[in-house]
MIBAGU-153636 format. One record per residue (C-alpha): residue in one letter; x, y, z. Coordinates in nm, 4 decimals, m for minus. Layout:
<rs>
   r         xx         yy         zz
   A          X          Y          Z
...
</rs>
This chain:
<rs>
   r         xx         yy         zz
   X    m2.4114     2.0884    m0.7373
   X    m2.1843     2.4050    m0.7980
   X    m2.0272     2.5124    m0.4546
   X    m2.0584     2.8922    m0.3481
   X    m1.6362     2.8963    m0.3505
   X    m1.6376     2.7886    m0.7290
   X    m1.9340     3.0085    m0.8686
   X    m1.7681     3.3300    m0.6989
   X    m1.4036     3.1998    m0.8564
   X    m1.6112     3.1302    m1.1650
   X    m1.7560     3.5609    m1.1485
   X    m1.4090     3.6995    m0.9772
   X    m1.6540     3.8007    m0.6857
   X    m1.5634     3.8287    m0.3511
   X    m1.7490     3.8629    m0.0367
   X    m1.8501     4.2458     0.0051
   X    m1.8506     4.2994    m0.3793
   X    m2.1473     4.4686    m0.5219
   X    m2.3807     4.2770    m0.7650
   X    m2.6706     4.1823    m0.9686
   X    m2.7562     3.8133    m1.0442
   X    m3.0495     3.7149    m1.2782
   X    m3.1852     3.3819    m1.1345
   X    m3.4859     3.1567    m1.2439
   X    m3.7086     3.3993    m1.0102
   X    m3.5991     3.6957    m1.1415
   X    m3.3641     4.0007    m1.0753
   X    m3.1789     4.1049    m0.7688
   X    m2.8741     4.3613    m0.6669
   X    m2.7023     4.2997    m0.3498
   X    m2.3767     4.2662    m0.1590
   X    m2.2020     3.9105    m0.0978
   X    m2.1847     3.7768     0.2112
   X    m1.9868     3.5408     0.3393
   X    m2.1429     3.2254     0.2296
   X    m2.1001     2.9087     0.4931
   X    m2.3466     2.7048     0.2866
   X    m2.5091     2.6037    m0.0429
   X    m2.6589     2.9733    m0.0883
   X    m2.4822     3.2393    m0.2288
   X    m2.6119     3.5174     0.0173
   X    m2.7046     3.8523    m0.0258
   X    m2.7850     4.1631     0.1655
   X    m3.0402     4.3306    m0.0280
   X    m3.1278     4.7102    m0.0315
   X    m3.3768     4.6643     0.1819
   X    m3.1768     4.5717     0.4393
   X    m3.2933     4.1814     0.4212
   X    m3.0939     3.8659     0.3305
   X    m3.1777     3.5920     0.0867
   X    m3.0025     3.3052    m0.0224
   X    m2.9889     3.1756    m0.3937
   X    m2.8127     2.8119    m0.5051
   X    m2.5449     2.8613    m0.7598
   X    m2.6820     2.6444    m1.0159
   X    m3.0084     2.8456    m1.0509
   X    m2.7807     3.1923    m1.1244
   X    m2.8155     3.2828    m1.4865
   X    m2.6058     3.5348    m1.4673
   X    m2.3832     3.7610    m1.2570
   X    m2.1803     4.1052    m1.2524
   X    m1.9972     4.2795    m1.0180
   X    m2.1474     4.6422    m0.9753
   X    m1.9527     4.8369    m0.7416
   X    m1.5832     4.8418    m0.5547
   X    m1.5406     4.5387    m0.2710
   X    m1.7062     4.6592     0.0605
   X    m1.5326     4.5638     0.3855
   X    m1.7223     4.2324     0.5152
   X    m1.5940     4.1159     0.8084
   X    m1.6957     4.0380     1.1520
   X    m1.8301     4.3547     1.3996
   X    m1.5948     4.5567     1.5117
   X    m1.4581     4.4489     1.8362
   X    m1.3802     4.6561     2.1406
   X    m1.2267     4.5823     2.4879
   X    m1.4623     4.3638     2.6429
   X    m1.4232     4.2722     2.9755
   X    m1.7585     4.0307     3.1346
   X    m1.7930     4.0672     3.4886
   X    m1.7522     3.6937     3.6053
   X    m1.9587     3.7071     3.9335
   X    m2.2917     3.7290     3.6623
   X    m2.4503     3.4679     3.5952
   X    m2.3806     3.2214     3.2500
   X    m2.5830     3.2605     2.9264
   X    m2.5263     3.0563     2.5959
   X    m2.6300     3.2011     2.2661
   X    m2.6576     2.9323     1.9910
   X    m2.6362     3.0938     1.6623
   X    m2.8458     2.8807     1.4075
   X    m2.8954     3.1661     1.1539
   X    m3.1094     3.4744     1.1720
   X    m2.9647     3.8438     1.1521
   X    m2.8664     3.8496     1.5114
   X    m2.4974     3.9306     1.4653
   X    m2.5164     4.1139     1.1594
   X    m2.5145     4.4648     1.0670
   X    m2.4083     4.7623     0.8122
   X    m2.1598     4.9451     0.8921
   X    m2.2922     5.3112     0.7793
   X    m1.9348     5.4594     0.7494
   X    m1.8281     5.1920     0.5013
   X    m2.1281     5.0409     0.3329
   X    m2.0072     4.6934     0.4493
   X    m2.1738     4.4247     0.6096
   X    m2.0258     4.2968     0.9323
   X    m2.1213     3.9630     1.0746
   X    m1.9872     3.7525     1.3423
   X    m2.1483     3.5015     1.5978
   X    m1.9034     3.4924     1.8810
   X    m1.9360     3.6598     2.2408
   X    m1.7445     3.9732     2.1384
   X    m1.9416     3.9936     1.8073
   X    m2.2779     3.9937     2.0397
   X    m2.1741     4.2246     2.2922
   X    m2.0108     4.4966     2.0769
   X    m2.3485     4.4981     1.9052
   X    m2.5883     4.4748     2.2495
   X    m2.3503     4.5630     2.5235
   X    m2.6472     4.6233     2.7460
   X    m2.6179     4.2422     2.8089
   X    m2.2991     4.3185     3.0217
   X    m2.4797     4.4438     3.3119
   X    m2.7329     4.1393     3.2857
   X    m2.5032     3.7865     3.2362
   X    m2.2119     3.6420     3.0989
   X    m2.1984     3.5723     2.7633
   X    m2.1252     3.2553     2.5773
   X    m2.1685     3.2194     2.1880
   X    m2.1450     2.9375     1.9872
   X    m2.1968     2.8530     1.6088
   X    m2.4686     2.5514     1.5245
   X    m2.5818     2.6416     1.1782
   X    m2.6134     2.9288     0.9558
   X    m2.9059     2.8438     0.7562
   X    m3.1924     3.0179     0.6070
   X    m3.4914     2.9150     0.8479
   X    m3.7167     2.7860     0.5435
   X    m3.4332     2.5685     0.4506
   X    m3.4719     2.4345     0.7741
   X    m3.5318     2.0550     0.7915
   X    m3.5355     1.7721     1.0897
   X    m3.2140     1.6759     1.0059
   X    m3.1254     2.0235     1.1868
   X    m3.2943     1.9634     1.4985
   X    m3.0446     1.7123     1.6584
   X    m2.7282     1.9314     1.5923
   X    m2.9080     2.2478     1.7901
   X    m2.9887     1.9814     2.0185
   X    m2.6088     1.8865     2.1374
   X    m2.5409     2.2387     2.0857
   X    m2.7929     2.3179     2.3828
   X    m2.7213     2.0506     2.6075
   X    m2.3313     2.1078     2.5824
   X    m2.3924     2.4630     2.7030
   X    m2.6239     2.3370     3.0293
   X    m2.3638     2.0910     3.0586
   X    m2.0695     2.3586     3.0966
   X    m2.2941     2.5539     3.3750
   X    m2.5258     2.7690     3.1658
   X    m2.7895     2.9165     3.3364
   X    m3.0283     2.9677     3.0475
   X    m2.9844     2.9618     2.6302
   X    m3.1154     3.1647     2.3827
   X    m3.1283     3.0019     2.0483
   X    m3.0638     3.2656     1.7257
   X    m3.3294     3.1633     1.4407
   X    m3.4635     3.3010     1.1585
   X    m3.8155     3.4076     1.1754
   X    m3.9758     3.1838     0.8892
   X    m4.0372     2.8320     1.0413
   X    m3.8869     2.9700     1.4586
   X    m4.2064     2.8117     1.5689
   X    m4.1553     2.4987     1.3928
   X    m3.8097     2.4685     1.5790
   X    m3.9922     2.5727     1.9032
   X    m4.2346     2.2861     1.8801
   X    m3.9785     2.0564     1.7927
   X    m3.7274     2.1544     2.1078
   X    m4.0277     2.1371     2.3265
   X    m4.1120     1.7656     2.2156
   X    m3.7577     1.6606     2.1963
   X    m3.6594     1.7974     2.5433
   X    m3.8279     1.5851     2.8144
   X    m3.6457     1.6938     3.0987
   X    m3.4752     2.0262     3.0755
   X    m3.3256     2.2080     3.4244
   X    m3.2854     2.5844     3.2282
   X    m3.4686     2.8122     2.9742
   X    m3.3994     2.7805     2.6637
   X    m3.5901     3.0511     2.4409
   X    m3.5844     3.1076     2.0630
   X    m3.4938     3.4414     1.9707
   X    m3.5614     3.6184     1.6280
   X    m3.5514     3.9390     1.4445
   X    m3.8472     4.0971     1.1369
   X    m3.6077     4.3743     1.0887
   X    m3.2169     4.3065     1.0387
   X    m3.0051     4.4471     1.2882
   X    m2.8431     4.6826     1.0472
   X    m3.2339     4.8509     1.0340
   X    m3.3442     5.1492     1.2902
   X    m3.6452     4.9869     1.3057
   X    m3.4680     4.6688     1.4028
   X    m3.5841     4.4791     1.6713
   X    m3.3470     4.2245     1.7772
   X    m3.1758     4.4030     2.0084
   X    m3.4944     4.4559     2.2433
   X    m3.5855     4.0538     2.1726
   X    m3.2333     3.9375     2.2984
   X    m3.2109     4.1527     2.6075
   X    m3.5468     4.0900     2.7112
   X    m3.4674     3.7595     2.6928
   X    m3.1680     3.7455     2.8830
   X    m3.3513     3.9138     3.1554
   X    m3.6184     3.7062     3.1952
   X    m3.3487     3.3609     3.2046
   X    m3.1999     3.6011     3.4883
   X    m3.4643     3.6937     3.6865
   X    m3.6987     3.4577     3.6828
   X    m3.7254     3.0691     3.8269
   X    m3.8725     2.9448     3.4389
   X    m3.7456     2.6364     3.2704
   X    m3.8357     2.4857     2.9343
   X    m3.9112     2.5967     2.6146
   X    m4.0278     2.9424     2.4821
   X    m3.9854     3.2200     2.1992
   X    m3.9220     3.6104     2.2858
   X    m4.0671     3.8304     2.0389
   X    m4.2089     4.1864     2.0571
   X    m4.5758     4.2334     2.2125
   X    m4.6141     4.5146     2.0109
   X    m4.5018     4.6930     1.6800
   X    m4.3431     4.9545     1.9846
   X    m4.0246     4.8860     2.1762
   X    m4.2085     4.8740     2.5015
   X    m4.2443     4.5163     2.5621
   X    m4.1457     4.1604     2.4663
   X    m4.3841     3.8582     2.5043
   X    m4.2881     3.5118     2.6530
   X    m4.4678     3.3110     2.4113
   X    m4.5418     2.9052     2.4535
   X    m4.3290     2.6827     2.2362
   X    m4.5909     2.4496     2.0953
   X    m4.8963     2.6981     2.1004
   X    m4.7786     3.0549     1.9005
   X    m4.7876     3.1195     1.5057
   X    m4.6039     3.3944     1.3066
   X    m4.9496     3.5397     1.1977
   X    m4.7455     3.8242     0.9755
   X    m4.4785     3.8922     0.7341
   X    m4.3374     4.1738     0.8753
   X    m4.4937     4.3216     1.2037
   X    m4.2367     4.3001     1.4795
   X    m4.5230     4.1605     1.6809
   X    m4.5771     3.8913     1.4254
   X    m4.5191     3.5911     1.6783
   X    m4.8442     3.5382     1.9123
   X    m4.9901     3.2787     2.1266
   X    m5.2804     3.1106     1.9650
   X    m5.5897     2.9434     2.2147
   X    m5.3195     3.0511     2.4931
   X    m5.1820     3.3400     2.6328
   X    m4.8057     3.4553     2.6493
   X    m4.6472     3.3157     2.9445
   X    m4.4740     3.6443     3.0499
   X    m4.4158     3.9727     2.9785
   X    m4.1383     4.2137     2.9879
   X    m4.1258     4.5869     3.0449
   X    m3.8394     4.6815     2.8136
   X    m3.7866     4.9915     3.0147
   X    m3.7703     4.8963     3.3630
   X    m3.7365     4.4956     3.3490
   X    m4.0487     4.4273     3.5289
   X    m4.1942     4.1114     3.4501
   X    m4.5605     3.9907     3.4603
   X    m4.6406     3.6583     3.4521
   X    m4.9774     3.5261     3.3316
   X    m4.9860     3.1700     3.4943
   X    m4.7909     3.0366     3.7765
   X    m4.8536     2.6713     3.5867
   X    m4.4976     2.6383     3.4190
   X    m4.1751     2.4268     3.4632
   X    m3.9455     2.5721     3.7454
   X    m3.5703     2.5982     3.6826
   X    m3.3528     2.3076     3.8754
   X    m3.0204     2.2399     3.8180
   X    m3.0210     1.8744     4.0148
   X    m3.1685     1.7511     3.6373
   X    m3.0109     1.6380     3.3772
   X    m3.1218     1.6979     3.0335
   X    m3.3557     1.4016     2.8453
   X    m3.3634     1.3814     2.5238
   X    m3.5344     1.1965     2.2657
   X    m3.4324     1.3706     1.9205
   X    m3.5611     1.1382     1.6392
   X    m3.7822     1.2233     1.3628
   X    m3.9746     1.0376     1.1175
   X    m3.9205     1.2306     0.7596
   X    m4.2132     1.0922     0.5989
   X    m4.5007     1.2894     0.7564
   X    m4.6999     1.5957     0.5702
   X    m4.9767     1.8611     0.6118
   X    m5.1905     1.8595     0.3461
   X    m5.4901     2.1674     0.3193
   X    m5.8400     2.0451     0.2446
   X    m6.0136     2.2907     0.0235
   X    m6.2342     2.3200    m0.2738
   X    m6.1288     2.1101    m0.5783
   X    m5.9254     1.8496    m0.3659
   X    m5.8332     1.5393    m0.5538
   X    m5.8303     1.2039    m0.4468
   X    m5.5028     1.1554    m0.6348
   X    m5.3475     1.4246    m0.3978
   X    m5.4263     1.1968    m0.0967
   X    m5.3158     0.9030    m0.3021
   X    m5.0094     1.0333    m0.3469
   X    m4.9335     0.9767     0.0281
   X    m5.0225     0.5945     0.0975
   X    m4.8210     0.5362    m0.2973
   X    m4.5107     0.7443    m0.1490
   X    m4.5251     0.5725     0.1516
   X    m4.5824     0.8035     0.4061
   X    m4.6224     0.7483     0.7874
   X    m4.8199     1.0895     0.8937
   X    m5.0389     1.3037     0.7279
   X    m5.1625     1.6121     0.9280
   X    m5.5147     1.6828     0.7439
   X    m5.5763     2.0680     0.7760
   X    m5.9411     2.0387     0.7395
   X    m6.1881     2.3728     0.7247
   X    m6.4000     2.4962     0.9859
   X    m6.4190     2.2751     1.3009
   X    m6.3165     1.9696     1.1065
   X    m6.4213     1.9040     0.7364
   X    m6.2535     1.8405     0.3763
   X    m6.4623     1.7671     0.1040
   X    m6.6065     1.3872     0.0642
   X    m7.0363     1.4611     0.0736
   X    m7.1520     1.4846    m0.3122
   X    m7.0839     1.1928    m0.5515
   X    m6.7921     1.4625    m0.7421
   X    m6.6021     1.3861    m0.3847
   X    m6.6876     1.0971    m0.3077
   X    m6.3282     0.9906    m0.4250
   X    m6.1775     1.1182    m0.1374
   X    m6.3339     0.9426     0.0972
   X    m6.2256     0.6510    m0.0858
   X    m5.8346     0.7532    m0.1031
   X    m5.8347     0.8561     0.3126
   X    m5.9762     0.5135     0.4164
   X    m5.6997     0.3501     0.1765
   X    m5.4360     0.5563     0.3162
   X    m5.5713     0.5204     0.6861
   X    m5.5520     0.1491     0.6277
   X    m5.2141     0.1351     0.4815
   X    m5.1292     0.2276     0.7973
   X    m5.0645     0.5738     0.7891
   X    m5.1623     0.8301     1.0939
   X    m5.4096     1.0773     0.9805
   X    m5.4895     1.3207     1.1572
   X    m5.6954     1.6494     1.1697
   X    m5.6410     2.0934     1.2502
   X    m5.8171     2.3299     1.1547
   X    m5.6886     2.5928     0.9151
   X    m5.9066     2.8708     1.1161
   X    m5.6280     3.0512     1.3324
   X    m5.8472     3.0248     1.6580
   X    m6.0767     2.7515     1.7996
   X    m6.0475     2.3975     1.7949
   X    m6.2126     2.0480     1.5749
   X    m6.4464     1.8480     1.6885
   X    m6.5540     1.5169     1.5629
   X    m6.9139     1.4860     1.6713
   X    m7.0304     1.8027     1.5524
   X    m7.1411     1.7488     1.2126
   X    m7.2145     1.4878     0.9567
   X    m6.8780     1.5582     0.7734
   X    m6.6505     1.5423     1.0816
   X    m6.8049     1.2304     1.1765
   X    m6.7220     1.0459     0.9233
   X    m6.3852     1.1855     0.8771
   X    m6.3896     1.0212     1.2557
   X    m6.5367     0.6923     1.1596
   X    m6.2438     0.6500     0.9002
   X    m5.9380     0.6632     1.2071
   X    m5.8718     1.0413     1.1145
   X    m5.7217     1.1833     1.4857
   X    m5.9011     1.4556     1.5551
   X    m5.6732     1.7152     1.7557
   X    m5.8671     1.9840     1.9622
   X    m5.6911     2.3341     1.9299
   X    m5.3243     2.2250     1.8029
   X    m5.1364     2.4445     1.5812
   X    m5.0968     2.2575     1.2459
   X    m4.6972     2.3000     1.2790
   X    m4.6965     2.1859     1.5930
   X    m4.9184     1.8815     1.5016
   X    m4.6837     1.8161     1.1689
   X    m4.3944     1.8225     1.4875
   X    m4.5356     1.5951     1.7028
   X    m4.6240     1.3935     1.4784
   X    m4.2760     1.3354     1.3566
   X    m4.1270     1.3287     1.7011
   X    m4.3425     1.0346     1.7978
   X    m4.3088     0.7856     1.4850
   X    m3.9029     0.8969     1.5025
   X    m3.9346     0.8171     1.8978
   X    m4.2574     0.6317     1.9977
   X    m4.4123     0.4837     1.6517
   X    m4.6453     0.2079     1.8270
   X    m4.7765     0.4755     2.0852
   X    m4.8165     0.7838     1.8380
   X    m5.1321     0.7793     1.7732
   X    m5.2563     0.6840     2.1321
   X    m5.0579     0.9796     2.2364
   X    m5.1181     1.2412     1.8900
   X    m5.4443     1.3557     2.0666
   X    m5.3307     1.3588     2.4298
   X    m5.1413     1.7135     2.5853
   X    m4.7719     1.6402     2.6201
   X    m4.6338     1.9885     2.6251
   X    m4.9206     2.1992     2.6327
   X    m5.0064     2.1581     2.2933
   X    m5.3400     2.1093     2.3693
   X    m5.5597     2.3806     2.5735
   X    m5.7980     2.3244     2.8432
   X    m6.1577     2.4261     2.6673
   X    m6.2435     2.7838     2.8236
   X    m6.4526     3.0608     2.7119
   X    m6.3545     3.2313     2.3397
   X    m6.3781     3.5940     2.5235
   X    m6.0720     3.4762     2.7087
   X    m5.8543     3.4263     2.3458
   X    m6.0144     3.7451     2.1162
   X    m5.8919     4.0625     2.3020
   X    m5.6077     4.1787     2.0385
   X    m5.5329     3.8989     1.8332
</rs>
């Protein structure tokens, strides 16, 4: 593996140089980060970051003069001490990062000052405290992750922090969400995931709004557990509350891309004046008597796979060869994959033989809204009769999650407990009027 240090040595690049790389996916002009990684980084024209491994680099050159890249600049901060304590855990995301438009450079920096020169609205809300976690693209984001944010969380209760907002990249945030909602079993604060569609070095940028809103809702409100705060809207009027284990990111770039599916958000906040609406009363209450309980293993071996037309029974195979301990089936319509005509009937064959192997199957739907059922129809039946779990309305993430959380935690109770609500994975079955209004 080439290191980021030795491939810029290699080019005589520096962070803040100018340049264009040809990699195995094509073309791309940028400016160097500062690379903490296995990525060399770059901040794109459009204002977005990507990350490229050295190895893959076919080529690179230098462009324009070295930019200054530093952190943001800093001004006399003083935090009024009688406010109340907020952590910010920095996992990656474009949170603390931004252009400066005199210079050209990019300026990043994940420390207290660094946040408040950039949102100093947040003085008149809380104290701040900042810490660094990770600094990793979100789709590079593995389990392996999870337990570091963890002590990174708990360590910031444990010093008196009233609330944390976790910094992640907007790719797999509701992954992460799902997974700190499992892994937490007793939490006494908020902790809320916090994310950005649009850099902070954009007009159009959006995490500004999403990290005030959210300090204001850890402030003013008695809510503990596990949440994201997005924007409700492609306006800055309003951020949403959304549940950890039941919202999607249903679009590439909307700033509203994060919403609740079969629920509703939790909350929402008036960007303007602060108010704050709940939609449910039914939610953890904030109590700093607890302690935090955690149980932060995960079982690697564990995979969605997408029935569809043309499946093959040597893609199911694959699984009970390979070992595998979960498979999260993301079957069609309320619960089907193709096994009926003798062309399929091969499939059938390869689920029972991974089901018996001992491997946890168990069954979503890839339709956004609604829920499986295995008594419906002929298909979903037998899918049933095989041992496939059949999982009402859960979110195939958070089902892939779960999944993992109970073989890493409880393997000989996972899949007594796959199908049963833990963290409100599961909905209570109401009418479909109540989930279609704008979503």
């Amino acid at each position: 593996m080439v290191s980021v240090e030795a491939f810029l040595k290699k080019h005589s690049l520096s962070a803040g140089d100018s340049v264009e790389v040809e990699s195995e996916t094509g073309r791309l002009k940028g400016t160097v980060l500062p690379s903490s990684g296995k990525f060399l980084e770059l901040k794109l024209g459009s204002g977005y970051n990507v990350g490229i491994e050295p190895e893959k680099i076919k080529s690179a050159k230098k462009t324009g003069l070295e930019k200054n890249v530093g952190k943001a600049a800093k001004s006399e901060i003083r935090q009024d001490l009688s406010l109340p304590l907020i952590s910010v855990v920095h996992t990656g995301g474009t949170l603390a990062s931004r252009v400066d438009y005199k210079t050209g450079g990019v300026k990043a920096g994940f420390d207290a000052e660094d946040i408040l020169s950039l949102y100093p609205e947040l003085l008149s809300t809380a104290r701040i405290d900042a810490v660094f976690a990770e600094n990793i693209m979100s789709e590079d984001m593995s389990f392996s992750h999870y337990p570091k944010i963890v002590q990174a969380i708990r360590k910031e209760i444990e010093k008196g922090s009233q609330g944390v907002i976790v910094t992640h990249g907007t790719d797999t945030l509701h992954y992460t969400a799902a997974a700190l909602s499992f892994i937490f079993e007793e939490l006494p604060v908020p902790v809320l995931l916090v994310g950005s569609q649009r850099s902070s070095d954009r007009p159009s940028s959006d995490a500004g709004m999403n990290l005030v809103c959210a300090a204001k809702f850890m402030i003013k409100t008695d809510f503990s557990g596990v949440a994201i705060c997005m924007h409700s809207s492609t306006s800055d009027s309003a951020c949403s509350i959304l549940p950890g284990t039941k919202t999607r990111k249903i679009h590439t770039s909307r700033r509203d891309a994060f919403k609740a599916i079969n629920a509703v958000p939790i909350a929402e906040i008036d960007a303007n004046s602060g108010e704050i609406i709940f939609n449910s009363k039914d939610y953890a209450k904030k109590n700093n008597s607890k302690k935090c309980v955690i149980a932060e293993k995960f079982e690697p071996k564990v995979a969605i796979l997408k029935a569809r037309p043309n499946l093959q029974p040597e893609e199911i195979d694959f699984y009970r060869k390979a070992g595998f301990k979960g498979l999260v089936l993301e079957t069609t319509g309320i619960g089907h994959m193709p096994m009926n005509t003798e062309e399929n009937a091969g499939n059938k064959k390869a689920l029972k033989s991974l089901i018996e192997s001992g491997c946890i199957v168990c069954a979503t739907s890839q339709c956004i809204y609604g829920r499986v059922h295995e008594s419906i129809y002929t298909n979903s039946r037998a899918l049933h009769a095989l041992g496939v779990i059949f999982l009402e309305d859960m979110t195939t993430e958070t089902a892939l999650v779960k999944l993992a959380w109970l073989l890493g935690n409880y393997p000989k109770k996972a899949a007594e407990l796959m199908p049963k609500n833990l963290r409100g994975e599961i909905a209570e079955r109401r009418s479909e009027e109540e989930f279609s209004g704008g979503q």
